[in-house]
PAVEX-987246 format. One line per 5 residues: their letters; for each residue x, y, z of N, C-alpha, C. Coordinates in nm, 2 decimals. Layout:
A> X/Y/Z/X/Y/Z/X/Y/Z; ...
This chain:
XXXXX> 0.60/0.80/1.01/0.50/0.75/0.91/0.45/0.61/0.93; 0.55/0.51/0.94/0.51/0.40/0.97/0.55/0.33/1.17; 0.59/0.42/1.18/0.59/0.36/1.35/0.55/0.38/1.46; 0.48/0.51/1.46/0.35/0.59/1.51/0.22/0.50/1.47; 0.18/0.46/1.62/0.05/0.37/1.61/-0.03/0.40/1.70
XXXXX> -0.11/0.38/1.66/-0.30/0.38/1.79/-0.32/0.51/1.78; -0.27/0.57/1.90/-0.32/0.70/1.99/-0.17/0.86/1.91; -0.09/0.79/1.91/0.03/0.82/1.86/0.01/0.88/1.72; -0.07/0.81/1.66/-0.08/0.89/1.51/-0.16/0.94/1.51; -0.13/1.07/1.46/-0.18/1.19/1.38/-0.22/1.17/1.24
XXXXX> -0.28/1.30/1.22/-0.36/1.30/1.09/-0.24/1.31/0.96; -0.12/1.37/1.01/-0.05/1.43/0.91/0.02/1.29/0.88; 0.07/1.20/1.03/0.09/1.10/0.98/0.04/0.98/0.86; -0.06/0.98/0.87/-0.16/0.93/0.78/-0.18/0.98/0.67; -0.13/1.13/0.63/-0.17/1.16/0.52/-0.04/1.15/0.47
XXXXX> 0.09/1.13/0.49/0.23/1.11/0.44/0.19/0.96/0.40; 0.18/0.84/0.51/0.16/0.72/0.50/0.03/0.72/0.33; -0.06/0.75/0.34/-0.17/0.76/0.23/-0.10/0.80/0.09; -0.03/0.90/0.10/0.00/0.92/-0.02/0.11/0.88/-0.09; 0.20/0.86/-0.03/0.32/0.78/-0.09/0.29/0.65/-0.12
XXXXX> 0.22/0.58/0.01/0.19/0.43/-0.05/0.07/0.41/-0.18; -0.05/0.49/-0.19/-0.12/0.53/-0.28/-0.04/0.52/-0.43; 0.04/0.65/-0.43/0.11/0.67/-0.53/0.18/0.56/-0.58; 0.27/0.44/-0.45/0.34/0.31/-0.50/0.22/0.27/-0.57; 0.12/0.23/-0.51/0.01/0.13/-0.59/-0.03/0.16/-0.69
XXXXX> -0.06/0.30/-0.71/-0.10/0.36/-0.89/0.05/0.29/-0.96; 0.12/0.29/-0.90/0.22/0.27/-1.03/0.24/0.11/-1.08; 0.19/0.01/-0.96/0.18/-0.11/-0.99/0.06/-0.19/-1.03; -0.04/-0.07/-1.03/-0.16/-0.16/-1.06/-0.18/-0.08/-1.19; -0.09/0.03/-1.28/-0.10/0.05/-1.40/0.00/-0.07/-1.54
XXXXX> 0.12/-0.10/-1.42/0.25/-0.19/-1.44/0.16/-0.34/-1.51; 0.06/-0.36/-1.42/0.01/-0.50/-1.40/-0.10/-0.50/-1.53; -0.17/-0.37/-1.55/-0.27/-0.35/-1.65/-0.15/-0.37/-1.80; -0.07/-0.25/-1.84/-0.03/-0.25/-1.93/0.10/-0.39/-1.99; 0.13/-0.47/-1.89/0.20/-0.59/-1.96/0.10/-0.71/-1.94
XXXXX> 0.04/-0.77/-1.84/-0.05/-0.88/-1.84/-0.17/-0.85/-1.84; -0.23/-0.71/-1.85/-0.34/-0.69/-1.88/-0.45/-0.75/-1.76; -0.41/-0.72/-1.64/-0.43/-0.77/-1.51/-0.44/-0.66/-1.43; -0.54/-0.68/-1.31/-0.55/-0.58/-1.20/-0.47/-0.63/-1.09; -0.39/-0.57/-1.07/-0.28/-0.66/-0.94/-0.30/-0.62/-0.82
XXXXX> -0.38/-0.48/-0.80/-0.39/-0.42/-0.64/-0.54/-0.46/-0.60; -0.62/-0.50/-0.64/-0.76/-0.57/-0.56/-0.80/-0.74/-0.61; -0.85/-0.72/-0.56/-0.88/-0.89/-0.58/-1.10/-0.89/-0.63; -1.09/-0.75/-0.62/-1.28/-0.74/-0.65/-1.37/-0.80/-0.78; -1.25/-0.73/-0.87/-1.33/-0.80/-1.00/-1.27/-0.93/-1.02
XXXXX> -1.13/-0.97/-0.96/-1.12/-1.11/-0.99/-1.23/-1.21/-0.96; -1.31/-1.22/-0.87/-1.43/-1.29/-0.80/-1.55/-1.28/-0.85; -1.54/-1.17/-0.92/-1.67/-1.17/-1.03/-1.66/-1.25/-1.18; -1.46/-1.28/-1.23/-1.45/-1.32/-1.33/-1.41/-1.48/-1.31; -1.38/-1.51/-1.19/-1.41/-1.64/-1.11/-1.56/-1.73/-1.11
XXXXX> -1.67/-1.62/-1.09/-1.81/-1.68/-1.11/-1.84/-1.68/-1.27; -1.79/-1.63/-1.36/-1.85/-1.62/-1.48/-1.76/-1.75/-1.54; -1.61/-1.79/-1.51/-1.56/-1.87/-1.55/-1.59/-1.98/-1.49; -1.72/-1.99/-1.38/-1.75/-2.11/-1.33/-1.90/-2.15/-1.42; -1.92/-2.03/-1.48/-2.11/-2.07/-1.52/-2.06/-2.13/-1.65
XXXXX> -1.89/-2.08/-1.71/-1.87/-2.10/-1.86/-1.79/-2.26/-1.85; -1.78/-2.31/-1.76/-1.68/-2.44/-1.71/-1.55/-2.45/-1.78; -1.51/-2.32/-1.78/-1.34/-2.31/-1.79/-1.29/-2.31/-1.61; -1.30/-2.48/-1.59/-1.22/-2.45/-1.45/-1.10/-2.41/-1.46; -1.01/-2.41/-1.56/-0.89/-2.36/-1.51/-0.86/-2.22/-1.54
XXXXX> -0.96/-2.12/-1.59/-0.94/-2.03/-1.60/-1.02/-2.00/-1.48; -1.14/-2.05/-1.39/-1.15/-2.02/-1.30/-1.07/-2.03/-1.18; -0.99/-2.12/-1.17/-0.88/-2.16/-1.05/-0.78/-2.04/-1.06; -0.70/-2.00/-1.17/-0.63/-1.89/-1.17/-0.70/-1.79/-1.14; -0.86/-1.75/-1.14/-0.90/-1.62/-1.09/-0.87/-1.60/-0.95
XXXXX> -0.89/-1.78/-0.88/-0.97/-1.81/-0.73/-0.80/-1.80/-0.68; -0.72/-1.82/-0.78/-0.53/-1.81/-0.68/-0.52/-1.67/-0.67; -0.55/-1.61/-0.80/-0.54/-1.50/-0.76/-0.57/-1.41/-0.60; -0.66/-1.43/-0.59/-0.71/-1.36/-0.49/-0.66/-1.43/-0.34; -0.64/-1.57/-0.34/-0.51/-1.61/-0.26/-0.39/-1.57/-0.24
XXXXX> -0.38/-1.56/-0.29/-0.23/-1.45/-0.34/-0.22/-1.34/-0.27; -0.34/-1.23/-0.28/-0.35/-1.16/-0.21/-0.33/-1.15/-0.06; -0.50/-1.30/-0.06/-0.47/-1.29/0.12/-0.34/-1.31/0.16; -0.29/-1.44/0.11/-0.14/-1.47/0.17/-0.06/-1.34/0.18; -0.05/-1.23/0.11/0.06/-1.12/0.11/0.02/-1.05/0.26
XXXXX> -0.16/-1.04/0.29/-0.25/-1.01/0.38/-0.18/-1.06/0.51; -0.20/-1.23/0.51/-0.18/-1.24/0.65/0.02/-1.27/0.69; 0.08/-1.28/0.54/0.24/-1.27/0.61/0.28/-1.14/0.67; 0.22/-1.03/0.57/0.24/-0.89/0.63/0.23/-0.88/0.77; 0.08/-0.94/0.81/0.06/-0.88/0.95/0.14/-1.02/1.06
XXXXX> 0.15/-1.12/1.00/0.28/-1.19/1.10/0.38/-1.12/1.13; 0.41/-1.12/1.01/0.57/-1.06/1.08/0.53/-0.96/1.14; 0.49/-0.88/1.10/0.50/-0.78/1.19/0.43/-0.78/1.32; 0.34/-0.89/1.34/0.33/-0.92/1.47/0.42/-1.01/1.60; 0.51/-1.07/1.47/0.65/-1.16/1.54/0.74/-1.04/1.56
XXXXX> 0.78/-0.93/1.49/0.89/-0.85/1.49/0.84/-0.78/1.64; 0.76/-0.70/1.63/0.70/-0.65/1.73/0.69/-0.67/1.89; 0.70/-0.77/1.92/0.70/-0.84/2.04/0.87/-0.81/2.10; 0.97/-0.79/2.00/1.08/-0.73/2.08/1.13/-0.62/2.01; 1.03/-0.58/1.88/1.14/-0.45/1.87/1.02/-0.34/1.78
XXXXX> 0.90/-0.31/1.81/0.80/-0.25/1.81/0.81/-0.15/1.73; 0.93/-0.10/1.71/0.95/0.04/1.60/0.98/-0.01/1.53; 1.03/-0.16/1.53/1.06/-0.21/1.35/0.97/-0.29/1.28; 0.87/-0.33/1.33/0.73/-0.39/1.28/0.68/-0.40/1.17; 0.75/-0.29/1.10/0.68/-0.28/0.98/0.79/-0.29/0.89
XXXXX> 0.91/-0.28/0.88/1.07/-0.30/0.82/1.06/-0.37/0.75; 1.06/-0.54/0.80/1.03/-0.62/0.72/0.95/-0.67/0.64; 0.81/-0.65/0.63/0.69/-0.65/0.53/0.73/-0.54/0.41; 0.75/-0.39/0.51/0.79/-0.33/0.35/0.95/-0.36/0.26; 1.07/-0.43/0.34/1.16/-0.48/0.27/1.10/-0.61/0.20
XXXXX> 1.00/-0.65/0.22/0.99/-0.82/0.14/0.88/-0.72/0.03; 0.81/-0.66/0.02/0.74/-0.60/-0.05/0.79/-0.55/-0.15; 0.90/-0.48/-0.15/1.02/-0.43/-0.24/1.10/-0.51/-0.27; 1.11/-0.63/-0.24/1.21/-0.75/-0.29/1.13/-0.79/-0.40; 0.97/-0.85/-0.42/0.89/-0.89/-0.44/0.88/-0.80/-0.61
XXXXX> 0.87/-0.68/-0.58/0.88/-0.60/-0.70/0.99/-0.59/-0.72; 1.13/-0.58/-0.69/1.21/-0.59/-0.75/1.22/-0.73/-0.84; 1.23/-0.80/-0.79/1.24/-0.92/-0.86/1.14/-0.96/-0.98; 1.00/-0.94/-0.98/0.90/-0.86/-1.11/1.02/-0.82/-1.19; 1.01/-0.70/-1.15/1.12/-0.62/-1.26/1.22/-0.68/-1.34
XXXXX> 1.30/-0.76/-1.24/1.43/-0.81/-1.35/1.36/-0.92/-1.38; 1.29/-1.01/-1.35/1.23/-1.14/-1.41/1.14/-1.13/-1.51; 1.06/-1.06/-1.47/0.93/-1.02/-1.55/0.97/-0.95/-1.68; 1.11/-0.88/-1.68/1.16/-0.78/-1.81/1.23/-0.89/-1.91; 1.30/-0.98/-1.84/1.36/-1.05/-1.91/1.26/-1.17/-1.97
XXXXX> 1.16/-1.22/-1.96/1.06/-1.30/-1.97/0.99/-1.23/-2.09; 0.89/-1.33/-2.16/0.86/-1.28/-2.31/0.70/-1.26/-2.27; 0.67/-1.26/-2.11/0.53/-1.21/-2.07/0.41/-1.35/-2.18; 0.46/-1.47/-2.11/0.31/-1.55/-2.18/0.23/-1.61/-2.10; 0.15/-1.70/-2.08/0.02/-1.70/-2.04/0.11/-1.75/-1.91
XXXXX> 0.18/-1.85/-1.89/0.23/-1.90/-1.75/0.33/-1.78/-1.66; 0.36/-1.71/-1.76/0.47/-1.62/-1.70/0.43/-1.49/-1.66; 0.28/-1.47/-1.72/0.23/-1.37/-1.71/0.15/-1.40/-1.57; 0.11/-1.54/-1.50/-0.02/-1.56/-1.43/0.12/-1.56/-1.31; 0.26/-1.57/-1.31/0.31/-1.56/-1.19/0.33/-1.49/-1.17
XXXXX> 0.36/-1.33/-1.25/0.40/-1.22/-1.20/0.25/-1.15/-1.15; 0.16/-1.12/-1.19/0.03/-1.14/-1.12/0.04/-1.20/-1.01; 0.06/-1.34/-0.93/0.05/-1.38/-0.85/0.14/-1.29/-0.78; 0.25/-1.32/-0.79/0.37/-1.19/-0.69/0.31/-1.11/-0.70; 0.30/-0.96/-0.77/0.22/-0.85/-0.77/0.09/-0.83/-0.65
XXXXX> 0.04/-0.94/-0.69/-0.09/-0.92/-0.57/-0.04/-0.98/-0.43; 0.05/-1.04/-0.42/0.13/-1.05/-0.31/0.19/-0.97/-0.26; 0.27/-0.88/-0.25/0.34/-0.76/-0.30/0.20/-0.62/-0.20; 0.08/-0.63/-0.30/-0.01/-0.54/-0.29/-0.11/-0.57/-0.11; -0.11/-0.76/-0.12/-0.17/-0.80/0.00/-0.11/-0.74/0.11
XXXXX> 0.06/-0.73/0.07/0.12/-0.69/0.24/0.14/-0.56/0.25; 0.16/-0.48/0.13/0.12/-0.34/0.14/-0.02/-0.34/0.21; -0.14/-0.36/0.20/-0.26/-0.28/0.22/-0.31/-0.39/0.38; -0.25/-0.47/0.39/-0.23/-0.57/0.49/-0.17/-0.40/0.66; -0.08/-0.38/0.64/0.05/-0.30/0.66/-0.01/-0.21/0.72
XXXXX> -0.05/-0.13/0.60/-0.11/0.04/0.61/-0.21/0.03/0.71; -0.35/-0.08/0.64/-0.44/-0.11/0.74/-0.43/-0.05/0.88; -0.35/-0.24/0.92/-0.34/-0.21/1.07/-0.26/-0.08/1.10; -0.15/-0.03/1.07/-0.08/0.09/1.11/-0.18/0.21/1.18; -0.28/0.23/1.03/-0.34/0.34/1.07/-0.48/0.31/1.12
XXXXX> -0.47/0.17/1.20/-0.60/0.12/1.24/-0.75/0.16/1.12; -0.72/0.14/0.99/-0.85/0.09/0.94/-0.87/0.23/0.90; -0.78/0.31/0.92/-0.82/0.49/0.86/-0.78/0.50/0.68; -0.66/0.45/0.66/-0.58/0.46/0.53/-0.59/0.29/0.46; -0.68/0.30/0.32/-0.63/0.19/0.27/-0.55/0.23/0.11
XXXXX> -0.47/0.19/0.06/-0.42/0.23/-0.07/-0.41/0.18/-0.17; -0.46/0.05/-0.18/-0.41/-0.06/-0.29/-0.58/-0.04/-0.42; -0.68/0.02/-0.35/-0.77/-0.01/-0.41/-0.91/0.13/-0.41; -0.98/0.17/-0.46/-1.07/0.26/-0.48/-1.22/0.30/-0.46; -1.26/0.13/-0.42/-1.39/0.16/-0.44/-1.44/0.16/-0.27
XXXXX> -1.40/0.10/-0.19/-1.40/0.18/-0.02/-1.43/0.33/-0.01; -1.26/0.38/-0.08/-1.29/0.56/-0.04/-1.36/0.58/-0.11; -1.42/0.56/-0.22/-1.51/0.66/-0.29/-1.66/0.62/-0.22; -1.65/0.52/-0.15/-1.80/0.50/-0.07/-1.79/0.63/0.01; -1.64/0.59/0.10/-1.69/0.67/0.25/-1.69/0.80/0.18
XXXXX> -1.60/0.82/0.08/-1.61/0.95/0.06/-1.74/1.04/0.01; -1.83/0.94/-0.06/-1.99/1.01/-0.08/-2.02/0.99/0.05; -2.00/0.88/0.12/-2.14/0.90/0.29/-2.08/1.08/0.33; -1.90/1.12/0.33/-1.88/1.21/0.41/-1.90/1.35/0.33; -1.93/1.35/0.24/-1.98/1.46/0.12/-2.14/1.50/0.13
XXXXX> -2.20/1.39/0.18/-2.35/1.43/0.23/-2.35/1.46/0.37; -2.27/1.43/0.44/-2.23/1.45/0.56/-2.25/1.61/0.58; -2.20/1.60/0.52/-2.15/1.83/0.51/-2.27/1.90/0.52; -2.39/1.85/0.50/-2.50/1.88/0.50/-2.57/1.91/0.59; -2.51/1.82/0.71/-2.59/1.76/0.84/-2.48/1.82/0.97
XXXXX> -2.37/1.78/0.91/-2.33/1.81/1.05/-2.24/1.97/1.06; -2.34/2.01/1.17/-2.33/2.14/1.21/-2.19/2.21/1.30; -2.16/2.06/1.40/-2.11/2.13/1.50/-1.99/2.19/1.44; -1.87/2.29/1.51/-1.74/2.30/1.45/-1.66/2.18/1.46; -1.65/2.13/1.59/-1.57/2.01/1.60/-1.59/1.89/1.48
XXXXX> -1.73/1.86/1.43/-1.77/1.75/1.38/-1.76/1.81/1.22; -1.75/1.94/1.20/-1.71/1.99/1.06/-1.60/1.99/1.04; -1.51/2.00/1.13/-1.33/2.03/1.10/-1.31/1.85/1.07; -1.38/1.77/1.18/-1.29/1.59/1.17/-1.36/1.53/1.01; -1.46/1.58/0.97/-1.51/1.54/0.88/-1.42/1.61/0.73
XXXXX> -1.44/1.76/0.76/-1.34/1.79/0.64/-1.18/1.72/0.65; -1.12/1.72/0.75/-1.02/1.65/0.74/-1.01/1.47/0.70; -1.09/1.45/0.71/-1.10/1.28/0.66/-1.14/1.32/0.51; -1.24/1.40/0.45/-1.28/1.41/0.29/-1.12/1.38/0.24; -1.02/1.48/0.29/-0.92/1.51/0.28/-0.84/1.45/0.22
XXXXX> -0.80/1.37/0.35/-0.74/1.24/0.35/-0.78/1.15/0.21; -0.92/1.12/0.21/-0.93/1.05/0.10/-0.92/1.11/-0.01; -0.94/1.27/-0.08/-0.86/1.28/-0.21/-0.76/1.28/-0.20; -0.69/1.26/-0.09/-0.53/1.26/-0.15/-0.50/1.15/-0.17; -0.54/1.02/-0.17/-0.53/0.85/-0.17/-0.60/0.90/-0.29
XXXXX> -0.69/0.96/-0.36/-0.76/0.89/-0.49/-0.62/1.00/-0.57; -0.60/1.13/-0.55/-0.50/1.18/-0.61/-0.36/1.07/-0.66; -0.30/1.06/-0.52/-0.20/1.03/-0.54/-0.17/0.87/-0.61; -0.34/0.79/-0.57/-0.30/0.69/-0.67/-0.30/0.72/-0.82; -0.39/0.81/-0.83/-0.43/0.88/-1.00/-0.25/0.94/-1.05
XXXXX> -0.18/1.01/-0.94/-0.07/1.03/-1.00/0.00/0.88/-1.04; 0.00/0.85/-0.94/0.09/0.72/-0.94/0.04/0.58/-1.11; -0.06/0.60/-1.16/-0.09/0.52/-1.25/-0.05/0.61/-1.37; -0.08/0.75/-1.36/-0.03/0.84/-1.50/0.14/0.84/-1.49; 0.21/0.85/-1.37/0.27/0.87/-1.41/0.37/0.68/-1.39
XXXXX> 0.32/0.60/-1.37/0.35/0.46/-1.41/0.37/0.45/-1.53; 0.26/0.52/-1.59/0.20/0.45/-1.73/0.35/0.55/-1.84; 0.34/0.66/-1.81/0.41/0.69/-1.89/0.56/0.65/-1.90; 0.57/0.60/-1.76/0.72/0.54/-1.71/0.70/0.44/-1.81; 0.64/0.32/-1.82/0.61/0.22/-1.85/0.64/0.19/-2.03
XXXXX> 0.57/0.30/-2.07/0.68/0.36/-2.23/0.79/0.36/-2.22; 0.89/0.39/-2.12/1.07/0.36/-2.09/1.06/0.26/-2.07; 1.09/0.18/-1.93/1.14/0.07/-1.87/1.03/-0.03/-1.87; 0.93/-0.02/-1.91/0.83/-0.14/-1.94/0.88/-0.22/-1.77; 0.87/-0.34/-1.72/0.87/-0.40/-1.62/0.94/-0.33/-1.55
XXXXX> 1.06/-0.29/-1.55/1.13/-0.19/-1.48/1.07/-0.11/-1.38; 0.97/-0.05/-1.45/0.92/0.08/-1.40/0.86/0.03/-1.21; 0.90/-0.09/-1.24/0.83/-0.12/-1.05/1.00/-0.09/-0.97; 1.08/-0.10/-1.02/1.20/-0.03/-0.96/1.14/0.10/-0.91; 1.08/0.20/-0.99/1.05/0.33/-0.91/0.92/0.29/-0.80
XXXXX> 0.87/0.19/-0.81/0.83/0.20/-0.64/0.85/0.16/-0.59; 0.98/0.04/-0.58/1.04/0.01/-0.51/1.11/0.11/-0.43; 1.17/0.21/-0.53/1.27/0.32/-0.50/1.18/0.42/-0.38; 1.05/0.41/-0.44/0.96/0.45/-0.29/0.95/0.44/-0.15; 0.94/0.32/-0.14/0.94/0.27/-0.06/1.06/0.25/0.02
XXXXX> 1.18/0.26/-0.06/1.30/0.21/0.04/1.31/0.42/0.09; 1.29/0.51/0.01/1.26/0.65/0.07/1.21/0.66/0.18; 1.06/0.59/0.19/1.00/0.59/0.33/1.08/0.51/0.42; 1.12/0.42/0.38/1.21/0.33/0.54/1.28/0.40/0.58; 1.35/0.48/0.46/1.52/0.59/0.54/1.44/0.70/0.62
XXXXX> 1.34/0.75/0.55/1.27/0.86/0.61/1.24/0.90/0.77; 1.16/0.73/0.75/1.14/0.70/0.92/1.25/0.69/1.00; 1.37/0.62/0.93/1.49/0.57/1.01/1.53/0.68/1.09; 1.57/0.78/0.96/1.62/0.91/1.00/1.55/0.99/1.07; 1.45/0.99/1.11/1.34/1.11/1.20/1.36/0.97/1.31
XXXXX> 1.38/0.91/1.28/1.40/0.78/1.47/1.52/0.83/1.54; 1.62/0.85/1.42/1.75/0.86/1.47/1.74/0.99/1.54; 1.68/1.12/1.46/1.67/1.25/1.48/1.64/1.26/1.68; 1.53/1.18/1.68/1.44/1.18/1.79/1.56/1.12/1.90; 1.58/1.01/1.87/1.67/0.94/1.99/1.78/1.05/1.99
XXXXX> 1.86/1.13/1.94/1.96/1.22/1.98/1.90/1.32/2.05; 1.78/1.41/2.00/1.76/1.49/2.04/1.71/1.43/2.21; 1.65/1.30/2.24/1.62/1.26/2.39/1.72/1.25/2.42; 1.84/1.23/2.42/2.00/1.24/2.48/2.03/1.34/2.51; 2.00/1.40/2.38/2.04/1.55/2.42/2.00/1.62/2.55
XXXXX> 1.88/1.61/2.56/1.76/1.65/2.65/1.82/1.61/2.78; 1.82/1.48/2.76/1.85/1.45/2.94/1.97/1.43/2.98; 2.11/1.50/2.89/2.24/1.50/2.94/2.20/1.61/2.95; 2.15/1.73/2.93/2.16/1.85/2.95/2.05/1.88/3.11; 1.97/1.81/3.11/1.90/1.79/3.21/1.99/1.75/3.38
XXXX> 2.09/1.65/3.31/2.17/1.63/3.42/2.28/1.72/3.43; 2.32/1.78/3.34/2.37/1.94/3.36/2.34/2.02/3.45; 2.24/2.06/3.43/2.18/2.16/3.50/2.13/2.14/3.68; 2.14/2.02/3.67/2.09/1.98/3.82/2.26/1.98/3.87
């Protein structure tokens, strides 16, 4: 899911990667709506409420738009450090660390943010974490799936997804009808599984109110074991292979 890169990933990989991380983000950008009444997985409308809080000269409600969206990048470019530092000696773990600081990040939301009475200062840091949190997720996925899967946000796929819906019109060949239906694909299941992931946040969110980012945490640490365990699978089964190889000779 996440250690299959370039040439190496497949579609299926991508569509595992798409939907589970999708689904984390519906749950954190419902999390972020229903206690601070904040969008925590895009930074798009913050920049539009940044210019309006500049025409109204509320600088400081403009400066917290403008962190906002810092916030993000910063989650953006630590993601892709580390894992460009990790990488350089251990290539299949590249991505470990961004999604363990990712899940720390929401963990700590959770118990901080539950125990907190959610007011205007306490509300504007867990927003900042949150979109930190979201920067190195969609930071992550990006490069992984080289620019194919993004999750944190909606209004990209629904572009490509109209250009590839008129598409269907035009292109004839079989080859260029099967790569096209398979990308539509791809992208309802990113609009799906974020749509699950916010209904079913939201209703979590009636129980455990801040909590409820423990279940994406709980996500996410699934995918790490996931991969771990299909690495491990793989490295036995190549042992296997080539003690048996030396058997036989």
């Amino acid at each position: 899911m996440f250690r299959h890169q370039g040439k190496n990933r497949t579609f299926i990989h991508n569509l595992r990667l798409a939907t589970l991380l999708s689904f984390v983000a519906g749950i954190v950008n419902v999390t972020g709506v229903l206690s601070i009444q904040t969008l925590t997985t895009n930074v798009t409308g913050h920049f539009a409420y940044f210019a309006e809080e500049i025409m109204k000269r509320d600088y400081a409600a403009a400066i917290t738009f403008f962190v906002f969206t810092i916030f993000f990048l910063f989650g953006a470019f630590t993601s892709n450090f580390l894992a460009e530092l990790i990488s350089k000696k251990h290539p299949n773990l590249s991505h470990v660390i961004p999604i363990s600081l990712e899940m720390i990040v929401l963990i700590g939301v959770g118990i901080f943010g539950a125990q907190s009475a959610l007011s205007s200062s306490e509300g504007k840091w867990i927003a900042f974490s949150m979109l930190f949190a979201m920067g190195i997720q969609n930071s992550l996925v990006t490069k992984i799936s080289q620019s194919t899967v993004r999750t944190t946000h909606l209004t990209g796929l629904f572009t490509d997804l109209g250009i590839e819906l008129s598409q269907l019109f035009f292109y004839k060949k079989p080859e260029e009808k099967k790569k096209l239906k398979t990308s539509i694909y791809l992208r309802l299941s990113i609009i799906a599984f974020f749509f699950i992931g916010c209904f079913s946040g939201g209703f979590l969110y009636n129980l455990l109110e801040m909590k409820t980012l423990f279940v994406a945490a709980t996500f996410l640490l699934i995918a790490l074991l996931y991969d771990y365990i299909r690495l491990q699978f793989h490295v036995i089964k190549r042992k296997t292979f080539h003690h048996k190889t030396i058997l036989d000779k």
